[in-house]
N, C-alpha and C positions, 0 to 999 in steps of 0.2 A: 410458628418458628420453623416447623419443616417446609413450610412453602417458601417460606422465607430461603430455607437451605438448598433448596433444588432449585432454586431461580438464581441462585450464586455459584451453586456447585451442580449442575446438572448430571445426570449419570450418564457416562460417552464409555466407551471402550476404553479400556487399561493402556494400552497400545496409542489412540489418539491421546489420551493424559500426556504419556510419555514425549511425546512428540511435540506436545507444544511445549514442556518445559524447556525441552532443547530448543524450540522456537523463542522461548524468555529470555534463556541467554543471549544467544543470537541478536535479537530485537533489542536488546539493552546495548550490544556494542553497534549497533545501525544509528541509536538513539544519541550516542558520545559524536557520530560524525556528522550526519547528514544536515543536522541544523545552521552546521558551521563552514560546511566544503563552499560557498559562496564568498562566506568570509574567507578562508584560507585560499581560495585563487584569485580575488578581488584585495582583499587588504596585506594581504600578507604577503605573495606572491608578487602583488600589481599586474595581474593580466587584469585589462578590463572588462567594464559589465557584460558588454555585447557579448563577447569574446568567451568569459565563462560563462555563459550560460550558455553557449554554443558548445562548453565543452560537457558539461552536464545533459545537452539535449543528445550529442556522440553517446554518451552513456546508455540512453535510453532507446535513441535510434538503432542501435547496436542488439539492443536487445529485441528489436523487434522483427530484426531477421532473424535472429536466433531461436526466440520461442516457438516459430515451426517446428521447426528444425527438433528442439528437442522435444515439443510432442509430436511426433512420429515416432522417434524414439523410445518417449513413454512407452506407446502405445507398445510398443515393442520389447521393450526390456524391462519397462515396469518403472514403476515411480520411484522408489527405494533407491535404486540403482542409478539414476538420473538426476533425484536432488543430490544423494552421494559426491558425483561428479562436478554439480554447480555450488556445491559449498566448498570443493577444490579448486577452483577457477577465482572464487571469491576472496578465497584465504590469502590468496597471492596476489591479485590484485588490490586489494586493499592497502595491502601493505607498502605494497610500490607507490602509491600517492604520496608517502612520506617523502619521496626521493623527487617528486614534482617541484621543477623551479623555472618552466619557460613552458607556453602553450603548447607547443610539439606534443613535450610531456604527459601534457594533462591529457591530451586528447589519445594519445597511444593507452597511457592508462584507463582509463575512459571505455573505449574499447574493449580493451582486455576483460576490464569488470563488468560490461554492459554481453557480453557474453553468459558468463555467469550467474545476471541477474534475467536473461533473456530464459535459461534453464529452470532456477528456483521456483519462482512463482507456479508455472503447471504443474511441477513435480511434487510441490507439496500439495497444492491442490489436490491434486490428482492422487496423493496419497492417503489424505483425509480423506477425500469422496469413498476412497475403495476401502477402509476400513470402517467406516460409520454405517450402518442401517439409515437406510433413505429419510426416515422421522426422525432421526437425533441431525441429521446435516447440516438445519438451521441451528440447533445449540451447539454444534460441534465449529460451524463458523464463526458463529457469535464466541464464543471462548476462545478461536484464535485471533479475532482483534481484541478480545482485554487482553490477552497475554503478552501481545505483540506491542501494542500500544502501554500498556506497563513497563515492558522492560522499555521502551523507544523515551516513555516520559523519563524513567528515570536514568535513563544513558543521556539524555539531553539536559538534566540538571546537572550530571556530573561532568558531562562534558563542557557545561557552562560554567565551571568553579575548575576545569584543568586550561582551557583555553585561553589565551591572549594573542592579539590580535600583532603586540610587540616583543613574542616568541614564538618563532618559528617553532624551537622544539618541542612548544607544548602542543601543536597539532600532530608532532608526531607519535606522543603518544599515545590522542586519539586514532589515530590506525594504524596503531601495534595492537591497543583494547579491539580495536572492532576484528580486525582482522583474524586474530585469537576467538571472539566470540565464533567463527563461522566454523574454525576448527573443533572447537567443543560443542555444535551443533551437530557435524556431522558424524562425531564420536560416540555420540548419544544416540544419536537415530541408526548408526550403523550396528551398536550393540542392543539397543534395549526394545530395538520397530521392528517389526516381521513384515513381510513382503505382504499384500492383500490379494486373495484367491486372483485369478486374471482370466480374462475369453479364453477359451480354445485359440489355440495357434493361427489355426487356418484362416478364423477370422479375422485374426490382428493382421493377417496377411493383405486382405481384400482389402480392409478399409483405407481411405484418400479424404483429404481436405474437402473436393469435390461433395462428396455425401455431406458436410455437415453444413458446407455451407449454401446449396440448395436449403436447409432449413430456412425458411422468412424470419421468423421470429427469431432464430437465434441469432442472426444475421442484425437484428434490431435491436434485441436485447444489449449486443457486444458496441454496436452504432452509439447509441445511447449514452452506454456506461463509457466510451473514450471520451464525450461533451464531457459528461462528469466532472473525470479524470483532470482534463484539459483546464476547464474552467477551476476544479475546485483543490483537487487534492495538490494540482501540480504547484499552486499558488505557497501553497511550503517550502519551494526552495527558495521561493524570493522575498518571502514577509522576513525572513531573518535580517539580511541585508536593509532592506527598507527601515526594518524596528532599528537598526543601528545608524545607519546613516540620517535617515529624515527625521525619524523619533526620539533618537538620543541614547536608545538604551545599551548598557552593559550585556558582554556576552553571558554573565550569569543573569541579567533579568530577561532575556531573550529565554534560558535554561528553564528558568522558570515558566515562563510561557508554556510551552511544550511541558510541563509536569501541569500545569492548570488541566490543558485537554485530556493526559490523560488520566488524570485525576475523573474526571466528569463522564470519559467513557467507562473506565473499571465501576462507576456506582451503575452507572443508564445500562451497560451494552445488554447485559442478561437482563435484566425485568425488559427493556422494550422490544426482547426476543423471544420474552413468553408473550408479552403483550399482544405479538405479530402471528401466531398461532391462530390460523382460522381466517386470517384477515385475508384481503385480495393487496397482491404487491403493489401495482402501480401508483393506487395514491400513496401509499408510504413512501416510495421513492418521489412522490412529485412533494410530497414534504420536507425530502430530504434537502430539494433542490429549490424549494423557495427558503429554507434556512440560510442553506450555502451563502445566496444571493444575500441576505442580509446580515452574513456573516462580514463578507467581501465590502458593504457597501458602508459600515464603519472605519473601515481601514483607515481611507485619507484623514477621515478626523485624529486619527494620531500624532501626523504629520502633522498639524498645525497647532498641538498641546505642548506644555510643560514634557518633561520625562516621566515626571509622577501621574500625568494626564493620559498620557499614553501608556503607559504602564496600566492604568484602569481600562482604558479603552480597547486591547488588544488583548486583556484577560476575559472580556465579553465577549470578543471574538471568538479565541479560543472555544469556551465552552460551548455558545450557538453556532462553531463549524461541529465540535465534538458531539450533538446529540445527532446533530446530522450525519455525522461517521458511524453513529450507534444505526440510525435508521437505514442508512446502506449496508450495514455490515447485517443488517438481520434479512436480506434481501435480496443481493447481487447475485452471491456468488453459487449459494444455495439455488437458486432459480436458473442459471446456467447447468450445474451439474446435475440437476431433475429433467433438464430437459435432452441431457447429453444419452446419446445409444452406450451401452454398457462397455464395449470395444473398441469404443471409439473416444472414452473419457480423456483421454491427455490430449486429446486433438480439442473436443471441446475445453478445457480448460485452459488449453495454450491461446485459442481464439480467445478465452476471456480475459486471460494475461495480457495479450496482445493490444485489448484497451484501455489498459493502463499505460503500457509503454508508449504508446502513442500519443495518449496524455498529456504521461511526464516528456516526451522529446518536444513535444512544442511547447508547452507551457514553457519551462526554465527557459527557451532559445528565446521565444515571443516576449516575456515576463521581464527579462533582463536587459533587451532593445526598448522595450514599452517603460522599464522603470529607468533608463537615461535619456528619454524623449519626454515623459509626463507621469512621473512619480505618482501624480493620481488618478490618472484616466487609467492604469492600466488593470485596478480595481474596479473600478467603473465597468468597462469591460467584462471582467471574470464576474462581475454579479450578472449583469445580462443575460449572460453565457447559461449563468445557473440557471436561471428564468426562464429560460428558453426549453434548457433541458426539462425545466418540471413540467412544463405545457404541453411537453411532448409525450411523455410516458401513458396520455391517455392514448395517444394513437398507437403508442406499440401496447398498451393492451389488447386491443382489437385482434391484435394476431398469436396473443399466446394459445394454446388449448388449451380448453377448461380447466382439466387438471393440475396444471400447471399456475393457475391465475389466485391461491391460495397461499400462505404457507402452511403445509400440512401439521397437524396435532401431533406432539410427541408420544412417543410409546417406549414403555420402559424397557433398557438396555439391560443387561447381566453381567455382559463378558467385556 
């Protein structure tokens, strides 16, 4: 029973606790919108496929000039003070998508929030990393995707049961909910987080893009994880749409959907992050990415079921994308921030953000031309994609340093 308890409840710093609860919040109002913003500018709106997904990739390409930008900044002012800033950007943007009724719109909006989301991700990173001791990082990651993905599963069920497709107002009150969640995020972490010790000055002074990305391997590690992105995770914005239009289903069994995943990673993510303890990363990651593939490569069969057919079939999905999210999440990010120089952590971080955003901007653009041309090659595809990513991770082993080719053994925390 007590192994049982430290593999659910790990012991991390008072301080990181804190900070993902405000991550809970947060991630539950992300959960109410994101499953459905394709539907709300495709059915509800009537901009089409091509079109919003071109405005969801603005979102993310947006964020990819951004996230320099704000790790340099980190590096500088510190992560506290940086996610602070991108949970104000986000607060307000969010909200303005209610007021979206013509492409212009969406895409100024788009922008606006793809700002804010270009900030977030290093910032928090970057703030986890500097308050954790280097051996809790992987349980201190692993516990910000159940937390994230808990509150996302069950903002997506609830967003599934406010939703309709033939009222505009009920999407507005999913981003009044979300938009809300980001300001009780950053109310939380502004009151209850403490800054994390930081370099001497002088050093945040020298450090440049330049030094990190002469690293080969981080440079591979970051390569890598945008196939990922691309191929797997981005494939979310557009399996909603798909589930509805080709498969039939209601925007509460779609809800549903998204509580399956994460249902399957709050039981997986902590046991296959002790599990990962000692192991060497890249075949876990080449695991993760023959999962993906065969997560992706049932898809089409939904599209040619019953509702109730595909409703089975895209609940297996779910769960064999979700062990695979558990097996990246005990992996990624942890293995970037081990590898990052101590003064230069928001730089590395932002470079790891940066392959996500890169991800999600062509996935959603690619995903939504690919799902009005061939509703099933365009899975087809994104399994390949994953395939490819897993075959590769043996050659980016070759260039990690030893120390690094591990996930290190925990050691217990106090404080």
């Amino acid at each position: 029973m007590r192994g049982l308890l430290r593999t659910y409840v790990p012991p991390l710093p008072r301080s990181v606790t804190t900070l993902q609860l405000g991550g809970l919040v947060n991630a539950f109002g992300n959960g109410v919108v994101l499953p459905f913003l394709f539907i709300y500018l495709h059915n509800v709106r009537g901009i089409g496929l091509a079109t919003a997904g071109l405005i969801l990739a603005t979102h993310a390409t947006v964020s990819i000039v951004a996230g320099p930008v704000f790790g340099s900044q980190i590096d500088r002012f510190g992560g506290k003070a940086m996610l602070g800033l991108s949970l104000a950007i986000l607060t307000v943007g969010y909200a303005l998508y209610a007021l979206v009724e013509t492409p212009w719109q969406g895409f100024a909006v788009a922008a606006l929030s793809g700002v804010g989301v270009g900030g977030f991700w290093p910032a928090q990173s970057t703030l986890i990393a500097g308050l954790t001791p280097t051996e809790q990082r992987p349980a201190a990651f692993a516990m910000q995707r159940v937390v994230m993905n808990l509150g996302f599963g069950l903002g997506a069920l609830t967003g599934g049961l406010i939703a309709s497709a033939d009222s505009p107002r009920s999407f507005v009150t999913l981003f009044l909910i979300d938009s809300a969640s980001f300001a009780v995020y950053g109310v939380v972490m502004a009151l209850l987080v403490p800054a994390p010790e930081r370099a001497p000055a002088a050093e945040r002074r020298v450090g440049s893009y330049r030094e990190v990305l002469r690293q080969r391997p981080v440079v591979a590690v970051v390569s890598l994880n945008a196939l990922f992105i691309f191929a797997g995770y981005s494939g979310f914005d557009v399996l909603p749409v798909y589930a509805k239009n080709e498969a039939g289903l209601s925007e509460t069994l779609i809800g549903l959907l998204f509580l399956v995943n994460t249902v399957v990673i709050l039981l997986a993510q902590l046991p296959i992050a002790r599990l990962a303890r000692g192991r060497r990363r890249m075949p876990t990651l080449a695991l993760f990415g023959a999962l993906w593939a065969a997560a992706w490569l049932l898809v089409p069969l939904a599209g040619a079921l019953s509702p109730t057919g595909a409703m089975a079939v895209l609940t297996l999905v779910m769960a064999i994308f979700a062990v695979g999210m558990c097996l990246h999440g005990a992996v990624a990010a942890p293995l970037v921030a081990d590898l990052a120089a101590p003064h230069l952590l928001g730089r590395y971080m932002a470079l790891n953000a940066l392959s996500w955003q890169i991800g999600f901007a062509l996935g959603p653009a690619l995903g939504g031309a690919g799902l009005a041309l061939s509703p099933t090659g365009v899975w087809l595809a994104a399994a390949g994609l994953c395939a490819l990513g897993a075959a590769l991770t043996f050659a980016v082993d070759s260039q990690l340093p030893e120390r690094a080719r591990r996930t290190p053994t925990a050691a217990a925390v106090s404080a």
